[in-house]
Every structure is written in C-alpha cells, then in structure tokens.
C-alpha positions in Angstrom: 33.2 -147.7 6.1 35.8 -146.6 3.2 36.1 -147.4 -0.3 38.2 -150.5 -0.8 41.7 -150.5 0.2 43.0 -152.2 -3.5 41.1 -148.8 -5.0 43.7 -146.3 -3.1 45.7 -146.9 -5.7 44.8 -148.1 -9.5 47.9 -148.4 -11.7 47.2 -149.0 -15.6 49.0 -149.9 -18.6 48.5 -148.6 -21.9 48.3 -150.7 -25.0 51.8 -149.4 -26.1 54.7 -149.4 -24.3 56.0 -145.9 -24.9 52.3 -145.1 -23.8 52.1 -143.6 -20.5 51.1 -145.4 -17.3 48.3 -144.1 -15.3 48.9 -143.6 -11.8 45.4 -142.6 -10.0 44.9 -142.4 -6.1 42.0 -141.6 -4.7 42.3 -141.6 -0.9 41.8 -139.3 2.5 43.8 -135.9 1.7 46.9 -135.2 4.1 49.5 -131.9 4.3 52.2 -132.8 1.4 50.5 -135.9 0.3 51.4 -134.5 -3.4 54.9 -134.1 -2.7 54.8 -137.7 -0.4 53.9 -139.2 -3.7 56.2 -137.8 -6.5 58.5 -138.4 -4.7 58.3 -142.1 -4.3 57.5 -141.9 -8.3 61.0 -140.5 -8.6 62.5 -143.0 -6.6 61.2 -145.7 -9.4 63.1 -144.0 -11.9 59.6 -142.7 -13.2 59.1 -139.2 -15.2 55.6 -137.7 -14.9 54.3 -136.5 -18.3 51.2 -134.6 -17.4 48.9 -134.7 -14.0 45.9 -133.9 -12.2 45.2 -133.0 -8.3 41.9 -132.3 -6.7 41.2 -131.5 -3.0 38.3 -130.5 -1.0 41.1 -130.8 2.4 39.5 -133.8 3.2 39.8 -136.2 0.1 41.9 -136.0 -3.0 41.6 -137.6 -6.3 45.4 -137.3 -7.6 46.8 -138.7 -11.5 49.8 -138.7 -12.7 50.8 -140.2 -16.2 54.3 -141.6 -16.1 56.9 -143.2 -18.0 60.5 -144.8 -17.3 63.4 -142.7 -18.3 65.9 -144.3 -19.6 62.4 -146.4 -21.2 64.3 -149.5 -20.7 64.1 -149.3 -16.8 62.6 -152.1 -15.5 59.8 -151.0 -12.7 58.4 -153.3 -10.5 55.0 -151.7 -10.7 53.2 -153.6 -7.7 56.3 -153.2 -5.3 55.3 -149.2 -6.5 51.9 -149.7 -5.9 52.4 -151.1 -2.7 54.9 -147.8 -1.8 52.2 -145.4 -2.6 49.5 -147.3 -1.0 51.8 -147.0 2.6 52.1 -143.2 2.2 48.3 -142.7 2.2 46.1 -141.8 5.0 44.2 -144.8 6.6 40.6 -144.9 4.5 38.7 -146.5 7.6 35.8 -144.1 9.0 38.4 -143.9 11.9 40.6 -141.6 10.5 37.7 -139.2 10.0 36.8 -139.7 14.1 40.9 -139.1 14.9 42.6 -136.6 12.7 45.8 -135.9 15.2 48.8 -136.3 13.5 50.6 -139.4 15.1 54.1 -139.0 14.4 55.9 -142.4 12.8 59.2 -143.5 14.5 62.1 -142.9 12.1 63.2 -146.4 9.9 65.9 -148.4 11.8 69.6 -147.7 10.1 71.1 -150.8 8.6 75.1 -151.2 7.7 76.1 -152.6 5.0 80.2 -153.2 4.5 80.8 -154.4 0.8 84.8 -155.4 0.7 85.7 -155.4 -3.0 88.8 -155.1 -5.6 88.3 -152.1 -7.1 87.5 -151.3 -10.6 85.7 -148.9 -12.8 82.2 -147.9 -12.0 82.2 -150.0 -8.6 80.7 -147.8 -6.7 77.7 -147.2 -9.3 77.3 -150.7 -9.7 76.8 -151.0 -5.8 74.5 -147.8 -6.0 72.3 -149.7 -8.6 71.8 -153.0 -7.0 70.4 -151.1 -3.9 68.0 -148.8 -6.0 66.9 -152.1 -7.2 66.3 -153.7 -4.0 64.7 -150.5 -2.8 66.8 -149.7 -0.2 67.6 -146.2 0.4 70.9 -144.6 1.2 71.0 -142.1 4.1 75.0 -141.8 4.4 77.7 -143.2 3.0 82.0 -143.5 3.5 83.6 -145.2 0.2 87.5 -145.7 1.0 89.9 -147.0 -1.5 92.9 -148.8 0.4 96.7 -148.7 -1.4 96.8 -152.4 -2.9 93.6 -151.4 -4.5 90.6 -152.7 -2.4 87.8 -150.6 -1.6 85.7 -151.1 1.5 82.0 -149.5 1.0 80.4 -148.4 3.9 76.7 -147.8 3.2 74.2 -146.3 5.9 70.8 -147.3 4.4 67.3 -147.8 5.6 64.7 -150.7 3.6 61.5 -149.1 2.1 59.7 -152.4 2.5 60.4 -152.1 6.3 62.2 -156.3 5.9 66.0 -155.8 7.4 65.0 -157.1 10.4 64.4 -160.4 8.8 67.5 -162.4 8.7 65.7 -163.9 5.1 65.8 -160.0 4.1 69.6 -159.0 5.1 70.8 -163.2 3.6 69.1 -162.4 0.3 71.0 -158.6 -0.3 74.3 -160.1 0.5 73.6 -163.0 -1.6 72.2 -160.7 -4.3 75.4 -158.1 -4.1 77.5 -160.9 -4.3 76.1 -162.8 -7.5 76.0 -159.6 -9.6 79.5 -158.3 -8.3 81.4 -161.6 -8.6 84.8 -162.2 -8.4 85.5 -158.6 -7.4 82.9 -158.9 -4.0 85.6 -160.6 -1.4 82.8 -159.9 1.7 79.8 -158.4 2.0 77.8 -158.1 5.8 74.7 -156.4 6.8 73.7 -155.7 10.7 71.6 -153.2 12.6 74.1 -149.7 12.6 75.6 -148.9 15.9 77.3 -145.9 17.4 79.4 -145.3 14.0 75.8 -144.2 12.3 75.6 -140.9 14.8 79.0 -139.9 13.6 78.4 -140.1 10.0 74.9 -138.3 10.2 77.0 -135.3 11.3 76.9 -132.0 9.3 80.2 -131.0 7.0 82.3 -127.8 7.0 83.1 -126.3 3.9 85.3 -123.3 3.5 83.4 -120.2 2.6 84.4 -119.3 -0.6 83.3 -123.4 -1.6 80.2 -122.7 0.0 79.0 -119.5 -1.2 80.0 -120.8 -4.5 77.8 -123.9 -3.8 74.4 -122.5 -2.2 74.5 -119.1 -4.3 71.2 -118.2 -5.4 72.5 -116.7 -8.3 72.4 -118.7 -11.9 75.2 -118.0 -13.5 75.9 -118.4 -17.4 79.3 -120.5 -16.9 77.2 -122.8 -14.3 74.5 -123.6 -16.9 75.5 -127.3 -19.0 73.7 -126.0 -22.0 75.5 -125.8 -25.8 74.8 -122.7 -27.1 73.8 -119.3 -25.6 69.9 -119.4 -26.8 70.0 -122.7 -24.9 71.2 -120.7 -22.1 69.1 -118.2 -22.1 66.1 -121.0 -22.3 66.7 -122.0 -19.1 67.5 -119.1 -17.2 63.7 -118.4 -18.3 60.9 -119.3 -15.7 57.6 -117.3 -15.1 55.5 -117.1 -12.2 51.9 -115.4 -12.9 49.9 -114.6 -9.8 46.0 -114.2 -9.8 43.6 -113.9 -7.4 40.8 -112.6 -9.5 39.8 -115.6 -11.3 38.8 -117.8 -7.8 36.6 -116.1 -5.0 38.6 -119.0 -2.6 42.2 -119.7 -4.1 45.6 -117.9 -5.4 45.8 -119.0 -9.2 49.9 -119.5 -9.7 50.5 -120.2 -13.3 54.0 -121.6 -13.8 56.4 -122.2 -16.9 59.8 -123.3 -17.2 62.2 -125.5 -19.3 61.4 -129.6 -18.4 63.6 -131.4 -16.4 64.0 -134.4 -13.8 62.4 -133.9 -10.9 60.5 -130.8 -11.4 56.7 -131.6 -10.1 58.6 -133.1 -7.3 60.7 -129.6 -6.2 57.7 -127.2 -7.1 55.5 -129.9 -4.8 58.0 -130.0 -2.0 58.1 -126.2 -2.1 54.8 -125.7 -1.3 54.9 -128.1 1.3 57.8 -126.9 3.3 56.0 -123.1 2.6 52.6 -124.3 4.3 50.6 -124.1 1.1 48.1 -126.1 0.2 47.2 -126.8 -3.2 43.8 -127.4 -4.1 43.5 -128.0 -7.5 46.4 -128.9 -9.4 46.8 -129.3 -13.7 50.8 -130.4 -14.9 50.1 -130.3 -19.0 52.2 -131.8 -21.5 56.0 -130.7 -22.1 55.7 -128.5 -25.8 58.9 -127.2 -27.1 61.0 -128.4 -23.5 58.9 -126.4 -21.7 56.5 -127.3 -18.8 53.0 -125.5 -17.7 52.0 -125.8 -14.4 48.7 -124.7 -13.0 47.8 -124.6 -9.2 44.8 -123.3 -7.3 46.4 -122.9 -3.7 45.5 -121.4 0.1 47.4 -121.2 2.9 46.6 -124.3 5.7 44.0 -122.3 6.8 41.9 -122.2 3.7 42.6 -118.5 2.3 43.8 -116.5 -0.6 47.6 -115.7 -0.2 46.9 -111.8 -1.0 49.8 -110.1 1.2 52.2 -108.7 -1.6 55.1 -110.1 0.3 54.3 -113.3 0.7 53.5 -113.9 -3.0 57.0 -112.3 -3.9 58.5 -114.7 -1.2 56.7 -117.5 -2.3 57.3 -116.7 -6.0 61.0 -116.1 -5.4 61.6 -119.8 -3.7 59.8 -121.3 -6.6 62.2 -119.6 -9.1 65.0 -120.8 -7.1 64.2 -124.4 -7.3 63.5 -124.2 -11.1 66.1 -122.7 -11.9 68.8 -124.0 -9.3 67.2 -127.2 -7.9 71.1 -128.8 -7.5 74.4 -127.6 -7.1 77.8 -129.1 -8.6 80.9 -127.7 -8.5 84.6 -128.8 -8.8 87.6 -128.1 -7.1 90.8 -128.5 -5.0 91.4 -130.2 -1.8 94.7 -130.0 -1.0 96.1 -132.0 -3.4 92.7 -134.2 -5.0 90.0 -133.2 -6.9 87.1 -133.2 -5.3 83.2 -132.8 -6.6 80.6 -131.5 -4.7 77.0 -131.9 -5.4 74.1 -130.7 -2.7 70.4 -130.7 -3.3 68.1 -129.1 -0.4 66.4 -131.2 2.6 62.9 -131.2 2.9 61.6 -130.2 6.5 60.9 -133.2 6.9 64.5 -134.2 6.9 64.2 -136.4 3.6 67.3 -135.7 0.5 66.5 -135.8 -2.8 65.9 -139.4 -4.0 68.6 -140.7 -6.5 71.3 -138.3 -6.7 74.1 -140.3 -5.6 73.0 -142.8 -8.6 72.9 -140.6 -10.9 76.0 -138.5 -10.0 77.8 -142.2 -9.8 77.0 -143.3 -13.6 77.3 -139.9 -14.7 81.3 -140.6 -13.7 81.4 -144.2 -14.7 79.9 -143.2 -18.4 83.3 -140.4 -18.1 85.5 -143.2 -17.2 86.4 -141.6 -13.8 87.6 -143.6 -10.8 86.0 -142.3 -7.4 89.1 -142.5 -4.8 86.8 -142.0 -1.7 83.0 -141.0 -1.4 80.8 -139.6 1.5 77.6 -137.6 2.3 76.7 -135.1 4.6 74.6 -132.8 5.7 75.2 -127.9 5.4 72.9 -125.5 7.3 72.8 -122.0 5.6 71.0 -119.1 6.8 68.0 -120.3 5.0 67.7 -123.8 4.8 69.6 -127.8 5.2 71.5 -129.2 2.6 72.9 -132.9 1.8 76.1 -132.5 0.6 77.9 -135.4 -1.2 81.3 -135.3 -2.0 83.8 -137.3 -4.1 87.3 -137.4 -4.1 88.3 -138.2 -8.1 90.9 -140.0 -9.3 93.2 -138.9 -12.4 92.4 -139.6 -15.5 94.2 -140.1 -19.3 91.4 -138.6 -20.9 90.2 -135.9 -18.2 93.7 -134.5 -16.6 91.7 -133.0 -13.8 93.8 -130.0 -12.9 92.7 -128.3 -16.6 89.9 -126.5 -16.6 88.0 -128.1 -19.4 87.9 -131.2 -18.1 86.5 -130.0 -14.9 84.0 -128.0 -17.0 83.3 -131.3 -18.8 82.5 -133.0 -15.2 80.3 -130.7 -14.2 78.5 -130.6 -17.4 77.9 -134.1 -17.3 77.0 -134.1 -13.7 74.5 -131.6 -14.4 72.6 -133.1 -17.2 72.8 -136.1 -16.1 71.0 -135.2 -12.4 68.6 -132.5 -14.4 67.4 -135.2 -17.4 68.5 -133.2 -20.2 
C-alpha cells in the first residue's frame, strides 16, 4: 500500500508567470530530506520565496513556492519533478517493514575533453550547456595552449543516471558542438579512468591565502555592498532560542538579509549538525530580509536544552549566513589568480552552481580565464571545494591595481550571493 507514486510530488503553475510555482511533496520522511531537496531546487536555477515543512519522523508534507532567477530561465519542470521524485524514500509499505539505511553506490565519473579556439566567455558557455543538460561537474582542469586553443577537461557525473548510453554521450557532443560552432574543433566523452583519482585530490594553499580564505571573521572590506548602512545590513543576523513555547521541540527563530541559496545552507546545517527539524515556516522576504521559523530535536526526538550546544549550533548558523562563500584575489607568482570555496556537506556534495555563476560573473567583466580547476581544503573544522582561476589581463581591469581586484571580487560576490 502507499499513496500514488505521481502524488510524491505535485508541481503547479500559477495563472501569472511572475506568480510563484508550487512545489509540494508529500512522501516517507528521511534524515536531510529538506536539505536533499533544496538543493536539487537550486540546481534548477530556482529561488524559493516562502515554505512550509511538517514531520511526525515518519512522513513529511514539504512546500516550497519558487520562482526562476534571472525569470527568464527556462526550467524544465518535469525533468525537476522527476529529480525530486528520485531523492524520496520508496512509498511502498516495504519501506515501513525495512527502515536500514542502504547506502547507494557513488555515480560513475564521465570525461568529457572539449578542444576549442578560445575566446571570451568560453568556458561559461561550456558551463551552461552542461547545467542545461543536467550534468553536474565534480572537477575540472581548463588549459589554455600558446596559439590560443584551450582544451577543457570536465570530470562530471549525469543526474539522469544516461552516460552509459552511447545515445546519451552522441547527443552531448552533438549538442556542445551545434551551440559552440566553429570555435568546438573536438569534443569526446568516455567512462573517466585513472586521471579522475588525481584530480579528486585535495589542494595546498599557503597559509596566509588560507586563513584569509576560511576565516570566520566578516570583515567590512570583504562585504560587496555600496554604502556602509548596506554593510551594516548584512553583517546583521539573529538567532532567537526558545524552548518554552513547545513541551517537545527547540523553537529557533531566524532573521537575516535574503540571498541565493539561503534555505539551502541553514537546511544543510542542520543536517550535517544531526538536527532534525520538525516543523518548519520560511515567510516572505520584507525589506531584504528573511524570517525563518523551525521547531527542531535532536535525532533522538528531544529538546536541544544544553547551553552549549545551542551556542554551538547558533554560532554555525551565523557563519553560513553571514559567510556562506569565500572569494578572494591574489598573486601566484606572476598571474592573478581567484579563489572561491564554499563548504562540503558530509555527505561529500559542493555547492551546486558556483562554477556557473563565478564563470558569467567574469564573462559579464570581460575577463579571459587563462587556466581553471577545482579542488578539494580540510581545515580544522570542516572540507572545502576550492575552485581556482588563473585570470588573464585585461584593458579595462589592469589586474595588479587594487580596484580592479576589489571590482572582481565584488562582482563575484554578488553575483554567487543573488544580490
């Protein structure tokens, strides 16, 4: 028995498009399920605009109200649907009679080598296709040769589970090679050997990059905003902790400025922290600000009471409201180099979308990426992915002065945070 499987997940249109879309799923309730699907809603491009989430630890009724951003994204909604759909627990009566995690063998690492004459915003262009096509890159190595070629190496894995298919692999070649034209001179896609070990290897950065990178600390200068009172806006985030109004849950009350990917970072918090989040309420951004409400218990079903663990708990929330990505540029030897990292879930999954958007953030500047890769940076407290571009000079951002490095990073920044 079970409720029908096309009722997991309902998706419905409004009567105007700048209405919202209604995302409901109604399914079996798993650890992280929350943060499972957000983040596959910020993989579409999609900005959620006010939710819902109810639990009982077996079953959850979830909403979300989304919209594109930019709102002329084109979203294939049943490709979406069908995404959700796979990251919910099995509605049979037989998950109910087997509840032991069974844990899924890791997606098979495809290589695709694009060989192209290089130009402006190449390497976004690429970036985009794949997004399109829905396949997700886990590493990449971009290398720009002296008689201007570039050969793209891209380690990426298929979220429809189809690169086995021959029909899958002909029709992304095929599909890079239309919309890149006379600049695409080869384009091949095969099963990733050996070479994928080495480029899933973590980075070294020199210490004064990397405490510059991963400090907690929210500087002034590091904050993209125009004036000081914006400033001070977004160096403003509250945590309110009560466990007087619920017998059975911690209340956390939450505000902070808006920005891209926030339900996603607060959600994947709690999920990498063990809590569980029982009833859930995301209202409506008024005045760039966001209000979050959350019932929560630890996995075991009680109150988090322990003074430390809320200050813990409340501290890592601040972090990733404040801080959720990191960009910084600076000198390699004798390049310029951006770095961008954004923290790994435990699970081992990045961020979804950063190297697009760090990619058109550039190509809207009119800088040239020389050479491209990402990477993975322990700290003390928890696994970054790293990416790191290697910029080429520019007429209009000489990239040795420190505005124009100041410019990038603004860019960057508001580009990756939605402002």
């Amino acid at each position: 028995m079970g409720i029908a499987w096309d009722d997991v997940v309902l998706i419905e249109h409004r009567g105007k498009s700048d209405e919202p879309t209604s995302i409901t799923v109604n399914c079996p309730d798993k650890a992280g399920l929350g943060c499972d699907l957000c983040r596959i809603v910020l993989e579409f491009g999609l900005y959620v605009t006010r939710g819902d989430f109810a639990t009982d630890g077996k079953w959850c009724y979830i909403v979300l109200w989304v919209v594109p951003r930019p709102s002329s994204l084109k979203v294939d909604w049943g490709s979406l649907k069908n995404r959700l759909m796979s990251t919910c627990p099995s509605c049979m009566i037989s998950f109910y009679l087997n509840q032991q995690s069974t844990a899924s063998a890791p997606p098979s690492v495809y290589l695709l080598k694009v060989f192209c004459l290089d130009r402006k915003g190449l390497l976004h262009d690429v970036t985009k296709i794949l997004c399109e096509l829905e396949l997700t890159i886990q590493r990449v190595k971009v290398m720009t040769t002296p008689d201007d070629k570039v050969l793209d190496l891209f380690f990426i894995t298929d979220c429809m589970d189809l690169l086995h298919t021959k029909q899958r692999r002909d029709e992304t070649c095929e599909h890079l090679s239309n919309v890149l034209g006379e600049y695409c001179i080869s384009c091949e896609l095969q099963l990733s050997g050996p070479e994928c070990e080495v480029q899933q290897g973590f980075t070294s950065l020199p210490q004064e990059v990397a405490e510059e990178l991963f400090s907690c600390e929210l500087s002034k200068e590091a904050v993209p905003m125009s004036s000081a009172s914006d400033t001070a806006k977004l160096m403003k985030a509250t945590i309110t902790v009560d466990n007087l109004l619920s017998p059975v849950h911690t209340l956390l009350q939450i505000q902070c400025v808006d920005q891209k990917g926030l339900i996603y970072d607060i959600l994947r918090t709690s999920k990498d922290c063990d809590i569980r989040i029982a009833f859930g309420r995301i209202q409506s951004t008024a005045k760039g600000y966001r209000t979050i409400d959350l019932f929560i218990q630890t996995t075991d079903g009680k109150k988090i009471i322990d003074d430390e663990n809320i200050k813990s708990l409340s501290s890592r929330l601040k972090e990733e409201m404040l801080h959720p990505l990191r960009v910084t540029v600076g000198s390699r030897g004798p390049d310029t180099e951006l770095l961008v990292a954004n923290p790994v879930e435990l699970s081992g999954k990045g961020r979804p979308r950063v190297f697009y958007d760090v990619t058109i953030a550039l190509k809207e500047l009119g800088i040239c990426i020389f050479s491209a890769e990402i990477a993975r940076h322990s700290t003390a407290e928890r696994q970054w992915e790293v990416y790191r571009f290697r910029l080429d000079e520019s007429p209009k951002y000489p990239l040795a002065s420190k505005k124009a490095r100041t410019d990038i990073v603004d860019k960057v920044k508001k580009t990756l945070m939605g402002w």
